[in-house]
N, CA, C and O atoms as CSV, one atom per row, in Angstrom:
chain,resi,resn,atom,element,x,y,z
A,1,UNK,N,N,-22.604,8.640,10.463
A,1,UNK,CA,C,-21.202,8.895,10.258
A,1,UNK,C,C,-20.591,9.393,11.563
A,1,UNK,O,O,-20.981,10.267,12.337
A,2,UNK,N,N,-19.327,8.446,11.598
A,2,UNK,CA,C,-18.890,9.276,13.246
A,2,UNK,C,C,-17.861,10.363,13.087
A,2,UNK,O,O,-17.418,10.610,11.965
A,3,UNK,N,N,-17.510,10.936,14.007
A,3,UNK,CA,C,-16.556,12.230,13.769
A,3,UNK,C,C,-15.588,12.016,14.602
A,3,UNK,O,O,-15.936,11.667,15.730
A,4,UNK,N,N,-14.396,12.125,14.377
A,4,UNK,CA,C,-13.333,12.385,15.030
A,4,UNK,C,C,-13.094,13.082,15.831
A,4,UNK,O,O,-13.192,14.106,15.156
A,5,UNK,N,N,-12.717,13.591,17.250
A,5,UNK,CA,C,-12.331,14.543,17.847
A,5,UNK,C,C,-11.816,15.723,17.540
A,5,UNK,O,O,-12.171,16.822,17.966
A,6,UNK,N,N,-10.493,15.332,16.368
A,6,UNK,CA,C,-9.911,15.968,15.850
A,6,UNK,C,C,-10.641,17.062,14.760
A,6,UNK,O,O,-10.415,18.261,14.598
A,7,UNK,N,N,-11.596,16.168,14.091
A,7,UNK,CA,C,-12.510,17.286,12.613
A,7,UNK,C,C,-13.122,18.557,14.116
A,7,UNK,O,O,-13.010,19.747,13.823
A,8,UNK,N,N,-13.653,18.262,15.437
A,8,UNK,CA,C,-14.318,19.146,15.732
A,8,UNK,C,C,-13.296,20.254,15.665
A,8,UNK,O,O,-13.739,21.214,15.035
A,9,UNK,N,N,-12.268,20.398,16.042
A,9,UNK,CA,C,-11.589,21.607,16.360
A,9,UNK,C,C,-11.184,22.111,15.017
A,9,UNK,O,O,-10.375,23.033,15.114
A,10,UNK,N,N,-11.503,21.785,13.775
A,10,UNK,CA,C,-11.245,22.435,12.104
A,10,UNK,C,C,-11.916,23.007,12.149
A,10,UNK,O,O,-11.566,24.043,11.583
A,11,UNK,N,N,-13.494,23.122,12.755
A,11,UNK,CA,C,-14.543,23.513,11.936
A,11,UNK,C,C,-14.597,25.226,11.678
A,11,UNK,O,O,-15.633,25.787,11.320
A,12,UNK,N,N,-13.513,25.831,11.882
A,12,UNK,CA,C,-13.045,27.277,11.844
A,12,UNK,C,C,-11.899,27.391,11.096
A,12,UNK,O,O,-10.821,27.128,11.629
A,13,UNK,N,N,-11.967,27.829,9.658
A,13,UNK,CA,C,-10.665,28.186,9.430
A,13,UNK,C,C,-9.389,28.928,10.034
A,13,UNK,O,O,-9.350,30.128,10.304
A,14,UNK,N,N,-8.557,28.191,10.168
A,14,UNK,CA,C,-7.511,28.985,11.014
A,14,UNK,C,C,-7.757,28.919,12.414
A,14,UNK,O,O,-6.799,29.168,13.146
A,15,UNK,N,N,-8.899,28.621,12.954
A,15,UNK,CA,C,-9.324,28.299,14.141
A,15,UNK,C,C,-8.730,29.360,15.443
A,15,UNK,O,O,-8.807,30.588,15.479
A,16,UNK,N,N,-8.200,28.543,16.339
A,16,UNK,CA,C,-7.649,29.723,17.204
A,16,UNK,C,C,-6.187,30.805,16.639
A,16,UNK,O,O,-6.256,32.013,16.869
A,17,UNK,N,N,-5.376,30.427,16.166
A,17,UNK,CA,C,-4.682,31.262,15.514
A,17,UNK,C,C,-5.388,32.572,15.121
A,17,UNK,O,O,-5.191,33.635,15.710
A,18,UNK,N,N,-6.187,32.423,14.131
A,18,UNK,CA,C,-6.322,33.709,13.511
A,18,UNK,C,C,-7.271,34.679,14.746
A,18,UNK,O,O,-7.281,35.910,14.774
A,19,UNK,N,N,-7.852,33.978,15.488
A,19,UNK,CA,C,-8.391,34.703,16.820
A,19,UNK,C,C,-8.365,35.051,17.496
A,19,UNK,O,O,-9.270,35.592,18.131
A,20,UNK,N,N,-6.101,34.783,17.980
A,20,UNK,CA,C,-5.196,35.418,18.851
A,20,UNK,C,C,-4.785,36.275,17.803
A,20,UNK,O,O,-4.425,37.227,18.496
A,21,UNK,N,N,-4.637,36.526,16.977
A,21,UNK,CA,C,-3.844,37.647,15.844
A,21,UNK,C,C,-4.907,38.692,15.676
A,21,UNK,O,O,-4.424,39.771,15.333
A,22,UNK,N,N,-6.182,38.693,15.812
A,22,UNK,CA,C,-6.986,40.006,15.799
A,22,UNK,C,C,-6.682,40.981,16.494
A,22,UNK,O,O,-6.676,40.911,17.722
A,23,UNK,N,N,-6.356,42.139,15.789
A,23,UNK,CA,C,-6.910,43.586,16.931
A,23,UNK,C,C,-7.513,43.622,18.207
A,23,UNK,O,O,-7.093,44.278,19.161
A,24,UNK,N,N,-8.605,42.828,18.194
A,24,UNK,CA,C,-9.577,42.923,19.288
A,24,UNK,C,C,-9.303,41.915,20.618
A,24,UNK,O,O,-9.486,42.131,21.816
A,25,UNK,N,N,-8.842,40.851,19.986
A,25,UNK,CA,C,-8.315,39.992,20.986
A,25,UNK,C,C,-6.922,40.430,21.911
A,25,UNK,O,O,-6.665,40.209,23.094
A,26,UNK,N,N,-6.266,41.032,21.015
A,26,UNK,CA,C,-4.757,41.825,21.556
A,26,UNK,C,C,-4.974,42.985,22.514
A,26,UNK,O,O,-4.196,43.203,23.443
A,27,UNK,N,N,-5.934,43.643,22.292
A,27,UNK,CA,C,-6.514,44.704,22.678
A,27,UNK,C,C,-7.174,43.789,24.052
A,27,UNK,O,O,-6.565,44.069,25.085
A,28,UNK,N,N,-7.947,43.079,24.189
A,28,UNK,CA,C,-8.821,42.646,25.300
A,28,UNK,C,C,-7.479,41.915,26.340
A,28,UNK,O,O,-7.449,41.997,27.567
A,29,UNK,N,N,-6.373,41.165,25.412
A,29,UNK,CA,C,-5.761,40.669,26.322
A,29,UNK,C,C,-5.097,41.651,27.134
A,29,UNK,O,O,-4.946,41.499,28.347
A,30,UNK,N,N,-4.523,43.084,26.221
A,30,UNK,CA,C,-4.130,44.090,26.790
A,30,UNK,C,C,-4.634,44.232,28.119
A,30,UNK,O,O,-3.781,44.403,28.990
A,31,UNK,N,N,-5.906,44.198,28.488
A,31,UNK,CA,C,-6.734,44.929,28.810
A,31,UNK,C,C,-6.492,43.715,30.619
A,31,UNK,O,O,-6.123,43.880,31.782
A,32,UNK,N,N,-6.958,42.684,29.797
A,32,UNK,CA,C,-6.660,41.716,31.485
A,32,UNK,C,C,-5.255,41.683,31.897
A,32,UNK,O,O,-5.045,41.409,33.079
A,33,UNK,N,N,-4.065,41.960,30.984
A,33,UNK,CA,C,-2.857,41.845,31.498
A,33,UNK,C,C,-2.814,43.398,32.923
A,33,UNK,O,O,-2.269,43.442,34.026
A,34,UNK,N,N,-3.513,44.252,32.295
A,34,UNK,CA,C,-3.464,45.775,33.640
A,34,UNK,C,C,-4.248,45.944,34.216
A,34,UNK,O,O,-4.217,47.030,34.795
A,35,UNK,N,N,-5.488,45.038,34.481
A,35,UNK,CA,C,-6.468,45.294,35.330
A,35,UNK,C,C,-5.604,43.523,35.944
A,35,UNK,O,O,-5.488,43.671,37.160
A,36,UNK,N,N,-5.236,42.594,35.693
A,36,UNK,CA,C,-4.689,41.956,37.107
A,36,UNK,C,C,-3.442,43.100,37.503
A,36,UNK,O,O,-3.225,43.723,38.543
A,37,UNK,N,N,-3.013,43.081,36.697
A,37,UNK,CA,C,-1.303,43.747,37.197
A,37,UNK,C,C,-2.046,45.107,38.338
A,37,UNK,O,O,-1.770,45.288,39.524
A,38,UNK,N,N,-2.825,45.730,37.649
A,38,UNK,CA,C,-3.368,46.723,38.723
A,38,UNK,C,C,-3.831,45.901,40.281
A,38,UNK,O,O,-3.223,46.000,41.347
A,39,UNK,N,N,-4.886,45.218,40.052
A,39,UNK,CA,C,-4.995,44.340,41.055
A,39,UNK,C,C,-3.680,43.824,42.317
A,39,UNK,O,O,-4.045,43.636,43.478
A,40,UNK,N,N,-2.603,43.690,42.035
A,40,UNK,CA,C,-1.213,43.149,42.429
A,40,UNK,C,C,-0.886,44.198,43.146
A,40,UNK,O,O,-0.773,44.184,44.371
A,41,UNK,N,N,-0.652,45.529,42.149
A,41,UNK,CA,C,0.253,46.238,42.402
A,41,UNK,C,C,0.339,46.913,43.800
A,41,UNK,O,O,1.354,47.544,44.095
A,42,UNK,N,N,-0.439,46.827,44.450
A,42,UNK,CA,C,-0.551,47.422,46.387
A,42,UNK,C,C,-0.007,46.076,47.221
A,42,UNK,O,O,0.694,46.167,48.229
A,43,UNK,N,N,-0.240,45.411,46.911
A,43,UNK,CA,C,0.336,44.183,47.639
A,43,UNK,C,C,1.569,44.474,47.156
A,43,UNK,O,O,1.975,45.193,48.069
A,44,UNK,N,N,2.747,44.408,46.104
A,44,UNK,CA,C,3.391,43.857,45.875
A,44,UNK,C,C,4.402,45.182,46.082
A,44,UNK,O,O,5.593,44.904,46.220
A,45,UNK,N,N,4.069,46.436,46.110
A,45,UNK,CA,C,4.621,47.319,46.871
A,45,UNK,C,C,4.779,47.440,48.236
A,45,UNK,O,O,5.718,47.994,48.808
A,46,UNK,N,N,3.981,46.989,48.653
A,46,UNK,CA,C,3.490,47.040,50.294
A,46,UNK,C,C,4.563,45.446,51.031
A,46,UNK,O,O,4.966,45.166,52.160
A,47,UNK,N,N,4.653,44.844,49.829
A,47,UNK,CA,C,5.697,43.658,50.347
A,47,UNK,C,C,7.149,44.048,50.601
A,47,UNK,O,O,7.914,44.569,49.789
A,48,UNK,N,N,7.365,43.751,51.699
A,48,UNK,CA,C,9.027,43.712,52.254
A,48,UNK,C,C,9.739,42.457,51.515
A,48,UNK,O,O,10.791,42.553,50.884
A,49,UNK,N,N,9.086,41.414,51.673
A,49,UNK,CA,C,10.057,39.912,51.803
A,49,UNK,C,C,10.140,39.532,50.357
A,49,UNK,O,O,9.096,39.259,49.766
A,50,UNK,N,N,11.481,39.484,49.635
A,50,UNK,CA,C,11.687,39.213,48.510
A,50,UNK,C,C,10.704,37.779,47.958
A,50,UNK,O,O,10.053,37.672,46.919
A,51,UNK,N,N,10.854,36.979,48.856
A,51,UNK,CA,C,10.434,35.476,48.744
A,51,UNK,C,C,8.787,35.748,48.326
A,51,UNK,O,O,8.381,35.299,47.254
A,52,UNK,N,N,8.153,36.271,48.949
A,52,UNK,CA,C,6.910,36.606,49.091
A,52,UNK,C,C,6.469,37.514,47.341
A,52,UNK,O,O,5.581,37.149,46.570
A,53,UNK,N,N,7.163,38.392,47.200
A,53,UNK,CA,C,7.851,38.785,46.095
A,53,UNK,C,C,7.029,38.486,44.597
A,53,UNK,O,O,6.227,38.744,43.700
A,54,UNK,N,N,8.137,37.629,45.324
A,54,UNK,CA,C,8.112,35.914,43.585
A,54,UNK,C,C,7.024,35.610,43.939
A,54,UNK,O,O,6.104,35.958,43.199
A,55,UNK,N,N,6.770,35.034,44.892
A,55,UNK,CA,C,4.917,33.898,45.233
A,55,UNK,C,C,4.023,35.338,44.301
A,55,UNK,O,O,3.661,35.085,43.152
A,56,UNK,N,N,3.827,36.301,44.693
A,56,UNK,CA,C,2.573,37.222,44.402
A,56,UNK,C,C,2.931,37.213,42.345
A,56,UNK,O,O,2.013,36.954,41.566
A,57,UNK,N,N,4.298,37.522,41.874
A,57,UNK,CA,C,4.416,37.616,40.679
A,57,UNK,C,C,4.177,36.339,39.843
A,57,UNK,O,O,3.944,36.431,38.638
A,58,UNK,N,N,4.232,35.170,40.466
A,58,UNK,CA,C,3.967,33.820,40.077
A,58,UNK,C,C,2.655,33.849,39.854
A,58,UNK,O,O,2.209,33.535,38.750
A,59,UNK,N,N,1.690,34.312,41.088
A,59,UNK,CA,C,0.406,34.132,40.960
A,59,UNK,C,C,-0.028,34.884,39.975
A,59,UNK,O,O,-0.795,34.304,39.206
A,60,UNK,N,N,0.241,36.152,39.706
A,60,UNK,CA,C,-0.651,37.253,38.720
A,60,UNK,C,C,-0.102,36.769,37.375
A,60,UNK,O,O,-0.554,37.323,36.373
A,61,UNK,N,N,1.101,35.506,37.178
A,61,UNK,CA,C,0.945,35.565,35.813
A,61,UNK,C,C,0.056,34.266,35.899
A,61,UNK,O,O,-0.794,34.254,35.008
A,62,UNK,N,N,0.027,33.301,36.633
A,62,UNK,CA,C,-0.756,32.360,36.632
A,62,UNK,C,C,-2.241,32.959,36.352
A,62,UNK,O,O,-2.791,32.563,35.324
A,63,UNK,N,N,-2.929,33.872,37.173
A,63,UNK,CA,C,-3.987,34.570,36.812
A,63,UNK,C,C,-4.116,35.002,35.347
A,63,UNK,O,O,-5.085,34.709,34.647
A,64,UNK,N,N,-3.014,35.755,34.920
A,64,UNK,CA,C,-3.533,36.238,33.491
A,64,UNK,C,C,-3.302,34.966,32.337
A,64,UNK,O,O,-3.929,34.977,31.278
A,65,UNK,N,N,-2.594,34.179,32.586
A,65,UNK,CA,C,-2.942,33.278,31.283
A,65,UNK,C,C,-3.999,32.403,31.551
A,65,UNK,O,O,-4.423,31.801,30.565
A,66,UNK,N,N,-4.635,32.130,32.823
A,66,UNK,CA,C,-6.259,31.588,33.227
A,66,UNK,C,C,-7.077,32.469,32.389
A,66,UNK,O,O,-7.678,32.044,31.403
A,67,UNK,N,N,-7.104,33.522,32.716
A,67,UNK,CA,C,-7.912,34.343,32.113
A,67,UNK,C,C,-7.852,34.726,30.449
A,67,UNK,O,O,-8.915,34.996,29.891
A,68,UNK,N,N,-6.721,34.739,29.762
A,68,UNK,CA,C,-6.555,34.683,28.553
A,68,UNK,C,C,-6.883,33.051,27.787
A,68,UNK,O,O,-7.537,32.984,26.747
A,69,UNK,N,N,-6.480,32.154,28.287
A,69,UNK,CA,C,-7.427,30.929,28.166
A,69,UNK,C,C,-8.923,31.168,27.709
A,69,UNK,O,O,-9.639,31.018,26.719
A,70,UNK,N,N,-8.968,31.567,28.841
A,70,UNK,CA,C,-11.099,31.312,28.865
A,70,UNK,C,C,-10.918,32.668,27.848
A,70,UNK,O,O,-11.730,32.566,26.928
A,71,UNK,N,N,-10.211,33.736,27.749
A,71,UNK,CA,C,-10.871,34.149,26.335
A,71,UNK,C,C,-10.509,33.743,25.247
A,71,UNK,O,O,-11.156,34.235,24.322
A,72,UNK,N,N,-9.365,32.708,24.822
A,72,UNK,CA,C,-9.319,31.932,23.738
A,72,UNK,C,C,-9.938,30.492,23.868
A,72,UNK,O,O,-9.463,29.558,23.222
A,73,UNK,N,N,-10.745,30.372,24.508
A,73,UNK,CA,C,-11.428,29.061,24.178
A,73,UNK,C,C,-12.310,28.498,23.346
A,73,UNK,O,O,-13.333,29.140,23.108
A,74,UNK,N,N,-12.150,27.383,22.812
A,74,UNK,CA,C,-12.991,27.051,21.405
A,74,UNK,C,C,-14.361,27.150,21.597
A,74,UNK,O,O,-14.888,27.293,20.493
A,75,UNK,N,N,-15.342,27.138,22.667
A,75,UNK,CA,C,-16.580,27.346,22.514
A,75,UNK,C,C,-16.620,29.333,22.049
A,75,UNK,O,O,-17.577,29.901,21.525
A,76,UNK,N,N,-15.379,29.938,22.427
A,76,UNK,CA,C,-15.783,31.499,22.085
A,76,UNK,C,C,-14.966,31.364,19.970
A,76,UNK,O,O,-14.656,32.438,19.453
A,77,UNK,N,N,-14.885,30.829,19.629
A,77,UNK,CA,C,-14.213,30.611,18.325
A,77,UNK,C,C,-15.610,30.180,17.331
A,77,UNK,O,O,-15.343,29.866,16.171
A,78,UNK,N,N,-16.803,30.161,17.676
A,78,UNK,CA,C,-17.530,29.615,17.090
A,78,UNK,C,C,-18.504,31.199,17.402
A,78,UNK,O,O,-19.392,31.346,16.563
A,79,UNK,N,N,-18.450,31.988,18.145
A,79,UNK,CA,C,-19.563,32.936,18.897
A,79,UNK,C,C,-18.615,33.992,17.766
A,79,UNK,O,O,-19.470,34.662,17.187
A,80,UNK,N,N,-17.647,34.267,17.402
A,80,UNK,CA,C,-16.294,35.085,17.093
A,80,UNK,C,C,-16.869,35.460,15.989
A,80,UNK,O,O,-17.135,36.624,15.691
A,81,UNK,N,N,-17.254,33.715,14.822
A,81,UNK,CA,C,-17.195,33.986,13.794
A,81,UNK,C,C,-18.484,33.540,13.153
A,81,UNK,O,O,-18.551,33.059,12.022
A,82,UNK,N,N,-19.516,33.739,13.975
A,82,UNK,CA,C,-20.823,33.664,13.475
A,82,UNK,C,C,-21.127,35.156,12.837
A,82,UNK,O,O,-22.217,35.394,12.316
């Protein structure tokens, strides 16, 4: 029997949804949103040039939704709810 692409990503009720709505996940994302923002924050004080500014605030959000990714990713949705 072959499988669809699509059946793989069911095989969790509620799947990623209910795995961004946990306590623990909110809490962890908490957690990478102020350890990058901490990371930033000497550079981005220490910056004069508005332009430069934006580039560093662009990057740290680019960083934190990389990083919130890889902790909502479907191979961790299967480790979640074993």
């Amino acid at each position: 029997m072959k499988t669809k692409p699509a059946e793989l990503f069911n095989l969790i009720e509620g799947g990623r949804a209910n795995l961004e709505n946990t306590s623990e996940f909110i809490k962890k994302v908490d957690e990478i949103k102020k350890e990058v923002t901490d990371k930033y924050s000497l550079t981005m004080v220490n910056e004069k040039n508005w332009v430069k500014r934006i580039l560093i605030k662009i990057k740290l959000q680019i960083e934190i939704r990389k990083r919130v990714r890889e902790l909502s990713s479907l191979k961790n949705l299967h480790i979640v709810n074993r």
